[in-house]
N, C-alpha and C positions, 0 to 999 in steps of 0.2 A: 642638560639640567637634571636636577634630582626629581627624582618621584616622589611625591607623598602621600603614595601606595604602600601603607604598610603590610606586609602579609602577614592571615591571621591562622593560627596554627588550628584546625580543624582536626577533632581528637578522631577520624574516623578513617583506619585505616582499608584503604582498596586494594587487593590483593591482584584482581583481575578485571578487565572488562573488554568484551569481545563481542562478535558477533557471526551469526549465520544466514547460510540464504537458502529456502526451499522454495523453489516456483515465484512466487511474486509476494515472498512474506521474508519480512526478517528480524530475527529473533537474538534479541540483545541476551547476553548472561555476565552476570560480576556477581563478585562475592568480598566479603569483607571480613579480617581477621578479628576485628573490634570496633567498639560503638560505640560512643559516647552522645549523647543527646541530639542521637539521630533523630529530626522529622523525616528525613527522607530523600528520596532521589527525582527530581524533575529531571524527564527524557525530553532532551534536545533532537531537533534534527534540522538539519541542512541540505538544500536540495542544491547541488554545483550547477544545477543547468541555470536556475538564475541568475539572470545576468547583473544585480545585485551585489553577487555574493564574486565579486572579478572587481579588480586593480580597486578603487581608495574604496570601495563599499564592504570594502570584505568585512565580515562578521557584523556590522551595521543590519539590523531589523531581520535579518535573514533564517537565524537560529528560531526556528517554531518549536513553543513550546507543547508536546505531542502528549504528553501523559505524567502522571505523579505516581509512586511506586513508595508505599509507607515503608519505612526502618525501625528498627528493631528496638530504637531507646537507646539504653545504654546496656551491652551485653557485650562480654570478653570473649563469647563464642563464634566460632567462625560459621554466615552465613552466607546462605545464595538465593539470586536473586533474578528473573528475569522477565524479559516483557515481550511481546509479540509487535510487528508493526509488520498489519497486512495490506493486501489486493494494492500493492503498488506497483505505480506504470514504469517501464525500463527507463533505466537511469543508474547514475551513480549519487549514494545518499550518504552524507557525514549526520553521524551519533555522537552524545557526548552526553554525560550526567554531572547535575546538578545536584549536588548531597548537599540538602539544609540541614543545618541544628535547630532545635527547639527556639532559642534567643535569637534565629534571625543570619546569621554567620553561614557564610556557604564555600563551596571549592567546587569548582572544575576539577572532571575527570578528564583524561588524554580523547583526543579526537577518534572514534574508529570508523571506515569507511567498507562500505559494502556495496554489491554491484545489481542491479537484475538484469540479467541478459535476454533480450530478443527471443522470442519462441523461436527454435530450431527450423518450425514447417508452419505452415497451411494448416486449419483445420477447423472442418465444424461439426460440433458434437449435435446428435441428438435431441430434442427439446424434452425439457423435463417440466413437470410430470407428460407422458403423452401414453393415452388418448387424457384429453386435460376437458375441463370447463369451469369457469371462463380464461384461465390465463395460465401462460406456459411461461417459460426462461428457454431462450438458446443460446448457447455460449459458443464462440466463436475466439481463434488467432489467429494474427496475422506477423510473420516476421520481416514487416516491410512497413515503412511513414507510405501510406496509401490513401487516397481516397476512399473509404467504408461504406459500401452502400446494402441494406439490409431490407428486403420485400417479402412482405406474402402474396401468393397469388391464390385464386382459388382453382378446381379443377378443370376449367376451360382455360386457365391461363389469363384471365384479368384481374388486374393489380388491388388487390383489397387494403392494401396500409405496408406505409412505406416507416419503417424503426428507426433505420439509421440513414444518414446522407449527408455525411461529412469525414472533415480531413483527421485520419489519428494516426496518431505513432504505433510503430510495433508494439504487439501485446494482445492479452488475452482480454476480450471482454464478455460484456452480459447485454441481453435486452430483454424487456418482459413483452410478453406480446396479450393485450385483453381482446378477448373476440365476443364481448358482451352482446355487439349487436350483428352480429354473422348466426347464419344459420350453421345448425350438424351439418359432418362431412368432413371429407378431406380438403387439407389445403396442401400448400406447397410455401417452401421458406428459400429464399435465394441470398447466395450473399456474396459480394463482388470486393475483390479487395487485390488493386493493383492488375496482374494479371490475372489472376487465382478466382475463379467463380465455383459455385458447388450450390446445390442444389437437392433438400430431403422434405420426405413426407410426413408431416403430422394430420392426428384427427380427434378434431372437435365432437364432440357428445354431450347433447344438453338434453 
């Protein structure tokens, strides 16, 4: 049967739209050769792993809208444009803009997909700031869906506060650690992830 989907000519021409991956961020860029009463570009994004977005639900609720990126108006010059989209967990992610006009009138951009891939290794950084008071960050990877378990202990080796203790996918995280109520000294941070444990020392100074 026929549609009565008329398509409506959007005076804003897109030249390019792409993307990049660095560690766990990904950085959209398009540009546009002219403008006609550009409001702007709503950044879509799609995440494939929900299960939503597979056989009659596709494109159904799925498309989150992640950010607004103003345009230019109306200008015959050729502009660029781009946006960041960070600290995401591995997966594969579908992008796409939404370029409104001022009167309401919009267009889809072409679909682009991007990837983060699994940390290579094992690893636990350091806590920062350290010597600290009251409260550090230690950031930790894992390139395995592991069980995560994150402890401090103090220098006899008894368990002072347990951060993390659950299931997560591969990838890089964070935990804060507040030791408000710990006395000065040294502690100790453990972190258990599949096979992989490791073990460093930080020190409290109050």
């Amino acid at each position: 049967e026929a549609s009565a989907y008329v398509p409506v000519v959007v005076p804003v021409e897109l030249l390019s739209f792409s993307s990049s991956v660095s560690d766990d961020d990904v950085t959209l860029n398009w540009t546009t050769a002219t403008e006609t009463n550009n409001s702007g570009f709503q950044i879509e994004r799609n995440t494939p792993l929900n299960p939503l977005s597979r056989g009659e639900a596709e494109g159904r609720g799925v498309w989150e809208n992640i950010s607004f990126v103003s345009g230019n108006g109306t200008t015959t010059e050729k502009k660029t444009y781009s946006f960041k989209d960070e600290n995401l967990s591995t997966g594969k992610y579908q992008y796409r803009l939404k370029q409104i006009d001022f009167d309401g009138t919009f267009e889809y951009s072409n679909i682009d997909e991007a990837e983060i891939f699994p940390p290579a290794k094992f690893s636990l950084e350091q806590n920062f700031p350290n010597p600290f008071n009251p409260t550090t960050k230690i950031s930790w990877q894992s390139p395995v869906n592991s069980l995560q378990i994150l402890k401090i202990y103090d220098v006899l080796g008894n368990e002072v506060a347990t951060l993390v203790n659950e299931y997560r996918t591969a990838g890089k995280y964070k935990a804060e650690f507040n030791a408000n109520n710990l006395a000065s000294g040294i502690y100790y941070y453990k972190i258990i992830a599949g096979d992989f444990s490791q073990t460093k020392k930080m020190v409290l100074i109050k």
